[in-house]
C-alpha positions as CSV (number, residue, x, y, z in Angstrom):
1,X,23.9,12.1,-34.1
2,X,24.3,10.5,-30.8
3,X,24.6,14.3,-29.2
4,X,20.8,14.9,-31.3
5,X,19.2,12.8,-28.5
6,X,19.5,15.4,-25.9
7,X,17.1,17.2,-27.7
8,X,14.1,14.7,-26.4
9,X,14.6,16.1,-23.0
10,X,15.8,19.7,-23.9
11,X,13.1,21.0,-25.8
12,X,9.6,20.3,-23.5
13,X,12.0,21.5,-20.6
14,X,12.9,24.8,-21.8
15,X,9.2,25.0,-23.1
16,X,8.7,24.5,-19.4
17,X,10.7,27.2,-18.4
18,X,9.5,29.7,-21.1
19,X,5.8,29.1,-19.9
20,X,6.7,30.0,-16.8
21,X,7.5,33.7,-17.5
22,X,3.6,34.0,-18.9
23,X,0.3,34.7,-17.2
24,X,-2.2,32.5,-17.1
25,X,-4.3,34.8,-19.2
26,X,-2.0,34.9,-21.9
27,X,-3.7,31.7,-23.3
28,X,-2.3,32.4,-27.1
29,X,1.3,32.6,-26.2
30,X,1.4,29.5,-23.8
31,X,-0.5,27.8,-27.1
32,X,2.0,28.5,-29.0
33,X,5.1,27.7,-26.8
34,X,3.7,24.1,-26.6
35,X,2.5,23.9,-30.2
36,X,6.3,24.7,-30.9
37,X,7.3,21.8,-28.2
38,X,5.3,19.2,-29.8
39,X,6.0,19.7,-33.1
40,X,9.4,20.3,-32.6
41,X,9.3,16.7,-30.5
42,X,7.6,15.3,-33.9
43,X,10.0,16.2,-36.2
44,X,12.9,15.5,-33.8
45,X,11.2,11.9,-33.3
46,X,11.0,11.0,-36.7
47,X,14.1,11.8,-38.1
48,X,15.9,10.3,-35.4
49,X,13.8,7.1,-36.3
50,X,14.9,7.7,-40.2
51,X,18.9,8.3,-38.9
52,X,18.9,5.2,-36.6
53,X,17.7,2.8,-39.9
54,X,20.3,4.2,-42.0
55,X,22.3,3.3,-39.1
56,X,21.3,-0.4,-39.6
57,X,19.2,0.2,-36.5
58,X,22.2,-0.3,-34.3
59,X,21.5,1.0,-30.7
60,X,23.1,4.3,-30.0
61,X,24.4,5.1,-26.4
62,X,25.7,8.5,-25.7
63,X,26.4,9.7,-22.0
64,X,25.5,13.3,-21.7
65,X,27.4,14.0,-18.0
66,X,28.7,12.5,-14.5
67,X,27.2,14.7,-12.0
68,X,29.6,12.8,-9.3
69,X,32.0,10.0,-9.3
70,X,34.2,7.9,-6.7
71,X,36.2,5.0,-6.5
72,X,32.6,2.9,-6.0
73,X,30.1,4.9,-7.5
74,X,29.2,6.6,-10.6
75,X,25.8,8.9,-11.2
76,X,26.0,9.4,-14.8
77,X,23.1,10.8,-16.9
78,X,23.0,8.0,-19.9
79,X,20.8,8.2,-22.7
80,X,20.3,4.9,-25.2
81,X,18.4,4.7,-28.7
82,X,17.2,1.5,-29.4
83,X,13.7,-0.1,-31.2
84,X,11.5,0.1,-27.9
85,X,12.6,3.7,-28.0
86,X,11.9,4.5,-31.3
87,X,8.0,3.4,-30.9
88,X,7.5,4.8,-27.3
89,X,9.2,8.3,-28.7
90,X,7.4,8.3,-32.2
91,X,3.7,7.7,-30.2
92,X,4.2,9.9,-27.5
93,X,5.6,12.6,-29.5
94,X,1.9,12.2,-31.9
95,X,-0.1,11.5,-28.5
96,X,1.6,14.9,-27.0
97,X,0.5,17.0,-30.5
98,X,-2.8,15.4,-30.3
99,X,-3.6,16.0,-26.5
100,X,-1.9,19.4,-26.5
101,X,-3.9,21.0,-29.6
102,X,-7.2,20.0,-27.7
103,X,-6.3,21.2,-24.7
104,X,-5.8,24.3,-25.9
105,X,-9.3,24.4,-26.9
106,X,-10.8,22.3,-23.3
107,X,-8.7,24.4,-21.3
108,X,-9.8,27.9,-22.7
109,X,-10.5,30.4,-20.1
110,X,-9.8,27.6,-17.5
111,X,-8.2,29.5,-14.0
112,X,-5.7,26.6,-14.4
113,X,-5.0,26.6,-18.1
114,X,-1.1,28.0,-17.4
115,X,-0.5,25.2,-14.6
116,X,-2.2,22.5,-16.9
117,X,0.8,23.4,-19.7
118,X,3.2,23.7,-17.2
119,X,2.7,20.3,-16.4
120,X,1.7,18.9,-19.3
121,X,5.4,20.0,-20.8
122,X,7.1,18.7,-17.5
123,X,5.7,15.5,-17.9
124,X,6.9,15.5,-21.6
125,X,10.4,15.9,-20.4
126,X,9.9,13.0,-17.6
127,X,8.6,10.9,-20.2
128,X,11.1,11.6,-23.3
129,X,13.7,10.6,-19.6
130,X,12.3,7.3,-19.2
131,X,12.4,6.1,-22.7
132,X,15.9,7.6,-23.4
133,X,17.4,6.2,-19.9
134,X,20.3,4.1,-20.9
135,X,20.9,3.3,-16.9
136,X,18.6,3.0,-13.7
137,X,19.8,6.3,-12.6
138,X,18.5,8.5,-15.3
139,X,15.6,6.3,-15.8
140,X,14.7,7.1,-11.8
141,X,14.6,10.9,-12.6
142,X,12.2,11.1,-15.0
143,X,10.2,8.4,-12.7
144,X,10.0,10.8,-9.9
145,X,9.3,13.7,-12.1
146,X,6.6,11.8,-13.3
147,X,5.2,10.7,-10.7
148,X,5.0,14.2,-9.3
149,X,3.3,15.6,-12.7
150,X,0.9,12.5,-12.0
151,X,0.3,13.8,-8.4
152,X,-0.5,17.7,-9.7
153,X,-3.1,16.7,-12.2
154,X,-5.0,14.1,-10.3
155,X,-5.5,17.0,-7.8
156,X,-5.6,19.9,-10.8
157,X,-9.1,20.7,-9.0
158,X,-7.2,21.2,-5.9
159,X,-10.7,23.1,-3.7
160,X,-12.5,20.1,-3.9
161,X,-12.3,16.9,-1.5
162,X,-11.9,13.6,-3.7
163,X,-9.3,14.9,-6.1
164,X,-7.1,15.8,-3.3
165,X,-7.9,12.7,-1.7
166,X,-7.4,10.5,-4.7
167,X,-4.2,12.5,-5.4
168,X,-2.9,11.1,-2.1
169,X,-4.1,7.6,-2.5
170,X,-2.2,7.8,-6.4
171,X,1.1,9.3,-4.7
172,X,1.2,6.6,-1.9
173,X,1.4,3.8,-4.8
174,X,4.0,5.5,-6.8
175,X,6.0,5.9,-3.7
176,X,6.2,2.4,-3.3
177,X,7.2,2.0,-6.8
178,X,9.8,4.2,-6.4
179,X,11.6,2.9,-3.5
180,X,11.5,-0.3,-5.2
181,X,13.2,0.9,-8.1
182,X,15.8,1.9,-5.6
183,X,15.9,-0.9,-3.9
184,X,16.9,-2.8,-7.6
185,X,19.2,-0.3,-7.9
186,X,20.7,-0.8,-4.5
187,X,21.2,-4.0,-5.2
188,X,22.6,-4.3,-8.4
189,X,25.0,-2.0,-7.5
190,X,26.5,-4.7,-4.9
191,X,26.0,-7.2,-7.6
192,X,27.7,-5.6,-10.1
193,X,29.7,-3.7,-7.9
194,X,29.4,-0.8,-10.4
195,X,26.7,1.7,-12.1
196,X,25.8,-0.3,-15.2
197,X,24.3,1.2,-18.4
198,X,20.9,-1.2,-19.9
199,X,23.3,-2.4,-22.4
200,X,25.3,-4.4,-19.6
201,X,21.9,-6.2,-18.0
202,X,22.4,-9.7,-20.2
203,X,26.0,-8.9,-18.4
204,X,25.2,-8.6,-15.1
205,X,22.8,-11.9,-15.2
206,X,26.2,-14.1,-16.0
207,X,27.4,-11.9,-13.0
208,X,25.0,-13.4,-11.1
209,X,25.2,-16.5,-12.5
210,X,28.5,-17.1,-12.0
211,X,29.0,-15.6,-8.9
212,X,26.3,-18.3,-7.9
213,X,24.1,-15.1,-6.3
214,X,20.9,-16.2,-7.4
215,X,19.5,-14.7,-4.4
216,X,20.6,-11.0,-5.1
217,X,19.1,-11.8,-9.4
218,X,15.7,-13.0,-7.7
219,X,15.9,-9.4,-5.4
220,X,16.7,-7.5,-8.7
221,X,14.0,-9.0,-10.9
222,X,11.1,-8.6,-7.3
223,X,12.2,-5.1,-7.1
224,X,11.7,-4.5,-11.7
225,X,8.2,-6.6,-11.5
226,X,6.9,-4.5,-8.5
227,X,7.2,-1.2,-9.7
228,X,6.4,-2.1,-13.0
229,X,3.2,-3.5,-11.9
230,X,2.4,-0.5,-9.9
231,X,2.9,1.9,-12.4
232,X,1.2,0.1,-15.3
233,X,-1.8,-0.3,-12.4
234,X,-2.1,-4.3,-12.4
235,X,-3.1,-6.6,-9.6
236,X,-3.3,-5.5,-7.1
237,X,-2.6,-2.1,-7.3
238,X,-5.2,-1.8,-10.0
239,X,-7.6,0.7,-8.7
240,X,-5.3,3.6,-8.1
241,X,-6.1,3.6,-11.8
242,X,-9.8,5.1,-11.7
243,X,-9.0,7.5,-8.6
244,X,-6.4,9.3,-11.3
245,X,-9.3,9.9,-13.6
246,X,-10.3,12.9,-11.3
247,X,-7.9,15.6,-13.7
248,X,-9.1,17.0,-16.8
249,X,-10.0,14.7,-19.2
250,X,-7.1,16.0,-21.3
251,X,-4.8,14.9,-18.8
252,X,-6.4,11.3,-18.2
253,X,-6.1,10.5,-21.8
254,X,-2.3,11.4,-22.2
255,X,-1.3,10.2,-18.6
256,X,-3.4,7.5,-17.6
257,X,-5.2,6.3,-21.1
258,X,-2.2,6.4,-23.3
259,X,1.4,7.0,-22.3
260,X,1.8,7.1,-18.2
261,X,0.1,3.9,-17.9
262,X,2.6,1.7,-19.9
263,X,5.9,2.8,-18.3
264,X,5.1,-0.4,-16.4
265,X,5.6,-2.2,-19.7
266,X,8.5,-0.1,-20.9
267,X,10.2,-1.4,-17.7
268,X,9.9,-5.1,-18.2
269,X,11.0,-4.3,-21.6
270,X,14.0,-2.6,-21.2
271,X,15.3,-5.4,-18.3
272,X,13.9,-8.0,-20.2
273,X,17.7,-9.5,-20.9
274,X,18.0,-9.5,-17.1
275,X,15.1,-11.9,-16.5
276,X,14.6,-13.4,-19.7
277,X,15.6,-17.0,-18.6
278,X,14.1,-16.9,-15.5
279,X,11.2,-19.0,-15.5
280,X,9.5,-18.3,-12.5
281,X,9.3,-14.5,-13.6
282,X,7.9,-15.3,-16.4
283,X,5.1,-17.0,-14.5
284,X,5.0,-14.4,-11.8
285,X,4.6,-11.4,-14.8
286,X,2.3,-13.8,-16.3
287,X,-0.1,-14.7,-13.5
288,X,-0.4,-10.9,-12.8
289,X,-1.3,-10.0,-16.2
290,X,-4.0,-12.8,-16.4
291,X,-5.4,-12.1,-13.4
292,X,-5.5,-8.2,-14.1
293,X,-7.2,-9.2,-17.9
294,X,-9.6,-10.6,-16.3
295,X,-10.2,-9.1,-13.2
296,X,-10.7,-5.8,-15.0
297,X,-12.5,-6.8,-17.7
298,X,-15.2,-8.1,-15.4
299,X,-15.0,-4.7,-13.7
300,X,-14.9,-2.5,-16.5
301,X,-18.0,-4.0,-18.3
302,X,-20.5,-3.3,-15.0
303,X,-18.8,0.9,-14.2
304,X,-21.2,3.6,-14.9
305,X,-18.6,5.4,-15.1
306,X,-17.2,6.5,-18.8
307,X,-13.9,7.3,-17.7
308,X,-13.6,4.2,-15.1
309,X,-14.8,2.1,-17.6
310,X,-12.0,2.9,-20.1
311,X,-9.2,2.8,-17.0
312,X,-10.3,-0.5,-16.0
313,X,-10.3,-1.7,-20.2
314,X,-6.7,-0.1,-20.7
315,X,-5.4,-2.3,-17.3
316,X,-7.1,-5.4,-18.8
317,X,-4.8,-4.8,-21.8
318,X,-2.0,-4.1,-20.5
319,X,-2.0,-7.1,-18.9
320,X,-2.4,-8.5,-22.0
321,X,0.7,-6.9,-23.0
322,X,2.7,-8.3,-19.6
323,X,1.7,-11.8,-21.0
324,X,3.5,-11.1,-24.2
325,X,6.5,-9.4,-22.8
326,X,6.9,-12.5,-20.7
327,X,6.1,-14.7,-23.6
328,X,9.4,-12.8,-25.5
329,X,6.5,-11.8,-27.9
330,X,8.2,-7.8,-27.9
331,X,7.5,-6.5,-31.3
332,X,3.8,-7.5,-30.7
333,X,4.3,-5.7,-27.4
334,X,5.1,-2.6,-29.4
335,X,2.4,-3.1,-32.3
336,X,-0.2,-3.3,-28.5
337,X,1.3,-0.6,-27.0
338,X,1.0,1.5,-30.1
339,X,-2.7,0.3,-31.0
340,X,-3.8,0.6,-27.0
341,X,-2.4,4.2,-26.5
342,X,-4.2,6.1,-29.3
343,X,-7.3,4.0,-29.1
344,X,-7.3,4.9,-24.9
345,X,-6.2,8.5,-26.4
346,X,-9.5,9.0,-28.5
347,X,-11.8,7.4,-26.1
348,X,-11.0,9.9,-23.8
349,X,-11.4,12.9,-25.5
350,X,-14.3,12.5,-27.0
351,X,-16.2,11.0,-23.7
352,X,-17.5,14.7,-23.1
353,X,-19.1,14.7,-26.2
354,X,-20.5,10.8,-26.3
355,X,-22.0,11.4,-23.1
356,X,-23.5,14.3,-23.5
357,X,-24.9,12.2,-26.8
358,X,-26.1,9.7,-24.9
359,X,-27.9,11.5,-22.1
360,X,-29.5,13.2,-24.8
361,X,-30.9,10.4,-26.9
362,X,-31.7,8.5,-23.6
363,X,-33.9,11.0,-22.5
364,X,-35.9,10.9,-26.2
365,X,-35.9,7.6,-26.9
366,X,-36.1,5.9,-23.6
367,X,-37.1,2.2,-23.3
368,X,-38.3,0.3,-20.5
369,X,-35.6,-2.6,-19.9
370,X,-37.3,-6.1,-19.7
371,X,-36.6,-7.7,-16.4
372,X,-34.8,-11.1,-16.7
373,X,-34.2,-13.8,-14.5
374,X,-29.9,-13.4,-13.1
375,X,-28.4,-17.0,-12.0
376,X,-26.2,-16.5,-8.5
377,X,-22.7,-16.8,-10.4
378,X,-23.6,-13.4,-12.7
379,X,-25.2,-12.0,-9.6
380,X,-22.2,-12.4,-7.5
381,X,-19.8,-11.6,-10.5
382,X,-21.8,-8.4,-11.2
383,X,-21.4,-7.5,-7.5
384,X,-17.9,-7.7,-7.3
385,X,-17.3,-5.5,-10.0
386,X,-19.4,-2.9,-8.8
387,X,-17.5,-3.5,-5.9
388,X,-14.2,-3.6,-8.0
389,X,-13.4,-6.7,-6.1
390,X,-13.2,-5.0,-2.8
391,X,-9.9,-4.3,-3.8
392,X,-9.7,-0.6,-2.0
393,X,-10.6,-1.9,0.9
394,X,-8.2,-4.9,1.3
395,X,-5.0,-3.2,0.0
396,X,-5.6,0.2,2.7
397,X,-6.8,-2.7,5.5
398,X,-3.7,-4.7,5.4
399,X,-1.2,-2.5,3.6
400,X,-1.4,1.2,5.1
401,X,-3.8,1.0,8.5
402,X,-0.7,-1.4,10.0
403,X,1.4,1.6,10.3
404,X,-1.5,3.9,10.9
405,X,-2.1,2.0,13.8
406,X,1.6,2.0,15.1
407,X,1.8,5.5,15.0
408,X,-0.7,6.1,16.9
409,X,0.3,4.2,19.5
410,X,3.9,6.4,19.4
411,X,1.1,9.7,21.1
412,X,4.4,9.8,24.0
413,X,6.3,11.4,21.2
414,X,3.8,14.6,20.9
415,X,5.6,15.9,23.9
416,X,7.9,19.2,22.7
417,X,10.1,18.3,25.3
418,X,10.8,14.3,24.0
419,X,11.1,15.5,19.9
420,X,13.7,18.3,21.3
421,X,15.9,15.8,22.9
422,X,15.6,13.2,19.9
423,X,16.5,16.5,18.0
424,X,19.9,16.8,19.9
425,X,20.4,13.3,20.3
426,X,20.1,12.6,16.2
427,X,22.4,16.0,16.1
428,X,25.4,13.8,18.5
429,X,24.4,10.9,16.5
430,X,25.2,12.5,13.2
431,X,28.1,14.4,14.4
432,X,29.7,11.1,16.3
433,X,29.3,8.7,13.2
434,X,31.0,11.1,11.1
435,X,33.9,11.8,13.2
436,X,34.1,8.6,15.4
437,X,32.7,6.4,13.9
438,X,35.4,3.5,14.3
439,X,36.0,4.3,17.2
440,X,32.3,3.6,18.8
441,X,31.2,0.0,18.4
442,X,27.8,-0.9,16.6
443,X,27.1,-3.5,18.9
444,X,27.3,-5.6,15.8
445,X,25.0,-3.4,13.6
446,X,23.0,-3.4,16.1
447,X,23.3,0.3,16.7
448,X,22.4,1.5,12.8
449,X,19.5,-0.7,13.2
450,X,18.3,1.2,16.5
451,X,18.9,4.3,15.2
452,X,17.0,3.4,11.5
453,X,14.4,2.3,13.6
454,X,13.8,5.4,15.4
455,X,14.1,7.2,12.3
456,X,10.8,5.3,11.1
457,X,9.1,5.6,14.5
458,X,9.0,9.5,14.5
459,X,8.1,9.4,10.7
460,X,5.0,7.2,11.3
461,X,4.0,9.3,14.1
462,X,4.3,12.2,11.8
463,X,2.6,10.2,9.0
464,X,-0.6,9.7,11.5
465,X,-0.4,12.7,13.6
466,X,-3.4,15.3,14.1
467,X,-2.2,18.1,15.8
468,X,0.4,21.2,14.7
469,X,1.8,21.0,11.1
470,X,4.8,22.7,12.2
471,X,5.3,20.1,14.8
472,X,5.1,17.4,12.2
473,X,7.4,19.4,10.0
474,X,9.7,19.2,12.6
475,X,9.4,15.4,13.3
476,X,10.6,14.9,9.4
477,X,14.0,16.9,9.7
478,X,14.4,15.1,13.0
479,X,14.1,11.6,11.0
480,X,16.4,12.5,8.6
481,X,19.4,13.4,11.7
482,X,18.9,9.6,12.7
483,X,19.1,8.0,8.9
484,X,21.9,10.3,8.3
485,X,23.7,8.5,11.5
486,X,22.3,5.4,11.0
487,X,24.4,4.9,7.6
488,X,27.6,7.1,9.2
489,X,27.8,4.2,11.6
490,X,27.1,1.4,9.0
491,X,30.0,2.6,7.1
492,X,33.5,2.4,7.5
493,X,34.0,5.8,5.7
494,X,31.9,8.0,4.0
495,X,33.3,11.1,1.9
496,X,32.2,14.5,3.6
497,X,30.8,15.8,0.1
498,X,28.2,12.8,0.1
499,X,26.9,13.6,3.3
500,X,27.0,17.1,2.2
501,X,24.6,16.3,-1.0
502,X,22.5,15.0,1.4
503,X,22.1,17.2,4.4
504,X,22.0,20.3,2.7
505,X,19.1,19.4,-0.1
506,X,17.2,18.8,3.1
507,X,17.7,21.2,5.5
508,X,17.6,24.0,2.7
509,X,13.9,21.9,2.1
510,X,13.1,21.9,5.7
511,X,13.6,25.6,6.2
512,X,11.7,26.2,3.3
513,X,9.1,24.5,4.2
514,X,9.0,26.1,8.1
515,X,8.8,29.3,6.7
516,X,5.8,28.4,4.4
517,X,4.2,27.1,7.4
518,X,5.2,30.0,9.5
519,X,3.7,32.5,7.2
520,X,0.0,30.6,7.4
521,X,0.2,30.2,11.0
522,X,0.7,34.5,11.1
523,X,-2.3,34.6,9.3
524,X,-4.5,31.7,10.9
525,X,-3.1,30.0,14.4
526,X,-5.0,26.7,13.8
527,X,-3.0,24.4,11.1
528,X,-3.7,21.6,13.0
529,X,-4.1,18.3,10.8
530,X,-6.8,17.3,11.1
531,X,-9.2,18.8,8.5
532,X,-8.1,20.6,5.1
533,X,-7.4,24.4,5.6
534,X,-7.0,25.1,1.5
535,X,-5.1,27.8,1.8
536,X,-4.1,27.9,-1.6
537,X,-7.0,30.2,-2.6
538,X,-5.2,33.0,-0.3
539,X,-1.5,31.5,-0.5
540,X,-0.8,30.2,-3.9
541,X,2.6,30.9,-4.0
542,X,3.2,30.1,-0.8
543,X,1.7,26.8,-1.4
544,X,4.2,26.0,-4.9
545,X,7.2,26.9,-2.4
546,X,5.7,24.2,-0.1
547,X,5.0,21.5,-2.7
548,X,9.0,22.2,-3.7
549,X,10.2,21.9,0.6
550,X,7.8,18.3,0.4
551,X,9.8,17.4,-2.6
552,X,13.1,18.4,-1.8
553,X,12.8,17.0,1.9
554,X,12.2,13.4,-0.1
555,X,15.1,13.9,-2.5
556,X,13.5,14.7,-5.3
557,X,15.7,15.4,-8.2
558,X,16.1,18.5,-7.4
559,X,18.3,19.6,-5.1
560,X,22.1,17.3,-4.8
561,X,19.9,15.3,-1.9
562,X,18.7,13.0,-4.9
563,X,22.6,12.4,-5.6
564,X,23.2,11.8,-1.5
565,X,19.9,9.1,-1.2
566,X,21.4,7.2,-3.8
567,X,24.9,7.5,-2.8
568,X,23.9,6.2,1.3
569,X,22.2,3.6,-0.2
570,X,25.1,2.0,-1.6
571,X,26.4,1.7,2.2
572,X,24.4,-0.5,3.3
573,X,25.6,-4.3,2.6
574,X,23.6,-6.7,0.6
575,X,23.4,-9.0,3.8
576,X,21.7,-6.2,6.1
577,X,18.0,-7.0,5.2
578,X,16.8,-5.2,8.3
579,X,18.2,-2.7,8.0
580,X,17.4,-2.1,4.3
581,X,13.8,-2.9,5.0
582,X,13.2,-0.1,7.7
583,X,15.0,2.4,5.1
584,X,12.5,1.7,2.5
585,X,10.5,2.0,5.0
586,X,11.9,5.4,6.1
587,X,11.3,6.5,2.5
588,X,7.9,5.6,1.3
589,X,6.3,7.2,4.6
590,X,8.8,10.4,4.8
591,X,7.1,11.4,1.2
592,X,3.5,10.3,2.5
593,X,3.6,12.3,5.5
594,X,5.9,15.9,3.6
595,X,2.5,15.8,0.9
596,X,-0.1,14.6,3.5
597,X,1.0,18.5,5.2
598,X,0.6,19.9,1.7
599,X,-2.5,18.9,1.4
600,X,-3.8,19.2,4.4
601,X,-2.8,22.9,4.6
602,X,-3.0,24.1,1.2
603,X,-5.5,21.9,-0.8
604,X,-8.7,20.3,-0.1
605,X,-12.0,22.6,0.7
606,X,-11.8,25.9,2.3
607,X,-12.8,26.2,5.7
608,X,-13.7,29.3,5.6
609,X,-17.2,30.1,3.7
610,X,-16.1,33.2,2.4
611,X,-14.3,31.0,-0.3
612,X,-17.1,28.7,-3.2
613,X,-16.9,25.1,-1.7
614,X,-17.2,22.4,-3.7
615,X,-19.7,19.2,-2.3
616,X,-17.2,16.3,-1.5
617,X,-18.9,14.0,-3.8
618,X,-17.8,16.4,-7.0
């Protein structure tokens, strides 16, 4: 039985792979693929559900492989069966059905109707990932895959301006998500000193506990409540939400109406022994939850917007539902999530239809609204959810224009002559911290910290750079030679293979990537960065193998450079909170600036007006 569960994953990802082989014309046989997938992810749901109660609804742990192993560390892919899995896999596998079988029918003759399954089915297997996970590892590969899937369908209209644009704004929240997630990861990993399984959490807290490293437990449970609350789109991170809504409306109900949206919730959940006597968690998760309820309501109920409206509802009740996770209220959780998820679901799909409805009896039956005297408190309130509490503004003010700003104050670096000597000298770097390591001092640390620091500098110059797209390319790879040294040094040894996974996930991504950009610069000489090309109309190939170089060169779990980020994480102390700082750093903006070339390049409005341009207000 235990082997049964790798059939979750198994089945939407070889659907996946089958769909690939088809045209996009070939609308019946892609139908009938997924139809296959979802039923196949019904019946596969419930009887696992029937097994596990005859099996006095014990939880069931089964690890499926190690895909590398030393002394220190263990990546194992772990799956684990327990009652927050049973609902989250018994409603998505209904909400997939349901959202699959009318898609077929909203999709039909779509140009996209192939790429919408594709990813549809991909997110299935991210999802079926998460809720399986039975440790952080293999719950961080279906994160990433989802996120990605997320990223795809938010900019599924990929020729016009705001999708791509609120694609972008979507991806740079999940980024910080996920390098929290790694960051708890990181961490527990020098608390635990080991790669522990979900089972071990309650564990790992008397760990701490006895150990007396509060400290490190208060890291852990910052770095779970921060990605959680980014995901699940609560305060502040709340209006990433709406933006998403800019897919099909098929896709909005299944990511970002019913399932997507409560990973955040899944999370807390599935820690919850972790935290659970932590009291100032509880009123951290809590306080966020109010504040989103409320704050969203108020929103929700002024949007003239149908599908805002309903993202700005679902956040107000999922932070209900982070009340009662805190509140150890987790059956009720499930009943919520449940209730939330098909009601978000249906609301979706049939907003086409009520609106349509509603324009139509409006325009029959329209009635003069009386005018009525507003006191300054519902004035002001009304305002601010138009508004939506300014909330846009203040997080891209005082979270994102800081390093906008410091990039562009690094213009020295545009100089071909300066990034080919930081090219040679992260080449020594990487070559002397592998083989001398010992034998040069760190100054104290002071040298990985010099050399991180670097590493971010270039990146953030690339992440705010105008000019050549190749030259930014360029800048990434060149990051990646200093991070590389940075941990060499930081280390007293490091095993060749480990640098190995790392290197050659993203050089083979870097190369990829060059010659993607190569072959648009044969065809147009101006790439420069500072307006969108969309190439994809011409390229669309080219442009896939592009979006796979921008994953891989973040370690993506797709090439062994996903094993290698993990693995260099571990190598830097629990003390070195510098130097862990400007990693994370490192990794939120070497993502942000690989897709901010993708879509730049490929996506976005034509330039040229031989290609149907879409207004940017579509």
């Amino acid at each position: 039985m235990y082997q049964l569960l790798i059939l979750f994953v198994a089945i939407p990802l070889l659907a996946f792979f089958a769909t690939l082989l088809w045209q996009n014309k070939s609308e019946k046989a892609i139908g009938k693929i997924v139809r296959f997938a979802k039923v196949s992810n019904i019946l596969i749901a419930l009887s696992f559900f029937v097994g596990w109660l005859l099996n006095e609804l014990e939880p069931i742990s089964y690890k499926v492989a190690t895909l590398y192993e030393t002394d220190h560390f263990v990546f194992a892919i772990q799956l684990y069966y327990d009652e927050v899995t049973a609902v989250f896999s018994i409603a998505g596998a209904f909400l997939f059905f349901l959202v699959a079988t009318f898609s077929k029918y909203y999709m039909h003759r779509d140009e996209g109707y192939k790429r919408f399954f594709n990813t549809i089915l991909l997110f299935a297997t991210a999802y079926n990932f998460i809720i399986l996970a039975g440790n952080f590892e293999t719950l961080f590969i279906g994160w990433e895959i989802k996120g990605i899937c997320s990223f795809i369908l938010i900019a599924f209209y990929r020729n016009r301006y705001l999708p791509v644009k609120n694609a972008f704004k979507a991806v740079s929240n999940y980024r910080i998500s996920d390098v929290a997630l790694m960051l708890a990861m990181w961490m527990m990993h020098h608390l635990t000193h080991q790669n522990i399984n979900f089972s071990q959490l309650g564990e790992a807290k008397k760990i701490a506990d006895a150990a007396n490293q509060t400290g490190m437990a208060i890291f852990i449970v910052c770095m779970i409540i921060l990605p959680a609350t980014i995901k699940s789109a609560q305060f502040p991170f709340t209006t990433w939400l709406p933006r998403a809504m800019e897919g099909p409306t098929a896709s909005s109900a299944i990511f970002y109406g019913s399932l997507s949206v409560h990973i955040g919730v899944f999370l807390l959940l599935r820690t919850h022994p972790f935290w659970e006597d932590m009291l100032w968690a509880k009123i951290v998760i809590i306080a966020i939850g109010a504040l989103t309820a409320i704050m969203a309501t108020m929103i929700a109920r002024v949007q003239p917007n149908v599908k805002t409206q309903i993202a700005y509802s679902s956040a107000a009740q999922i932070g209900l539902m982070f009340i009662e996770v805190a509140l150890g209220f987790h059956w009720l959780v499930l009943v919520h999530f449940a209730g939330n998820a098909f009601l978000r679901t249906y609301q979706l799909l049939v907003s086409p239809s009520v609106l349509n409805y509603l324009v139509h009896h409006q325009f029959f039956h329209y009635i003069k609204p009386t005018q009525k005297v507003v006191s300054k408190i519902k004035a002001s309130i009304y305002i601010l959810g138009i508004k939506e509490w300014n909330l846009d503004t203040i997080m891209f003010t005082y979270l994102w224009s800081p390093f906008k700003w410091l990039g562009r104050k690094l213009q020295f670096l545009q100089s071909t002559i300066f990034i080919a000597v930081l090219a040679v000298a992260g080449t020594a770097f990487l070559i002397l911290g592998y083989t001398n390591q010992n034998s040069i001092p760190s100054l104290d640390g002071a040298l990985p910290i010099v050399l991180i620091s670097i590493a971010l500098g270039v990146i953030l110059f690339a992440f705010s750079f105008r000019g050549s797209a190749i030259k930014a390319w360029n800048y990434l790879i060149t990051a990646h030679l200093f991070i590389m040294a940075a941990v060499l040094f930081n280390a007293h040894h490091i095993n060749l293979v480990e640098v190995i996974f790392y290197a050659s996930g993203v050089l083979l991504a870097f190369l990829l990537g060059y010659y993607c950009l190569q072959k648009i610069k044969a065809i147009d000489k101006d790439i420069s960065l500072n307006r969108f090309h969309g190439y994809v109309y011409e390229q669309n190939t080219t442009g896939f193998l592009f979006l796979i170089a921008a994953m891989g060169m973040l370690g993506f779990p797709l090439t062994a450079a996903f094993i290698g980020i993990d693995v260099l994480f571990t190598y830097v102390h629990s003390n070195q909170v510098v130097l862990i700082i400007l990693m994370a750093l490192c990794f939120i903006f070497i993502e942000l600036s690989a897709f901010r070339i993708l879509l730049r390049i490929y996506l976005g409005p034509h330039k040229k007006l031989n290609h149907p341009v879409a207004f940017r207000s579509s």
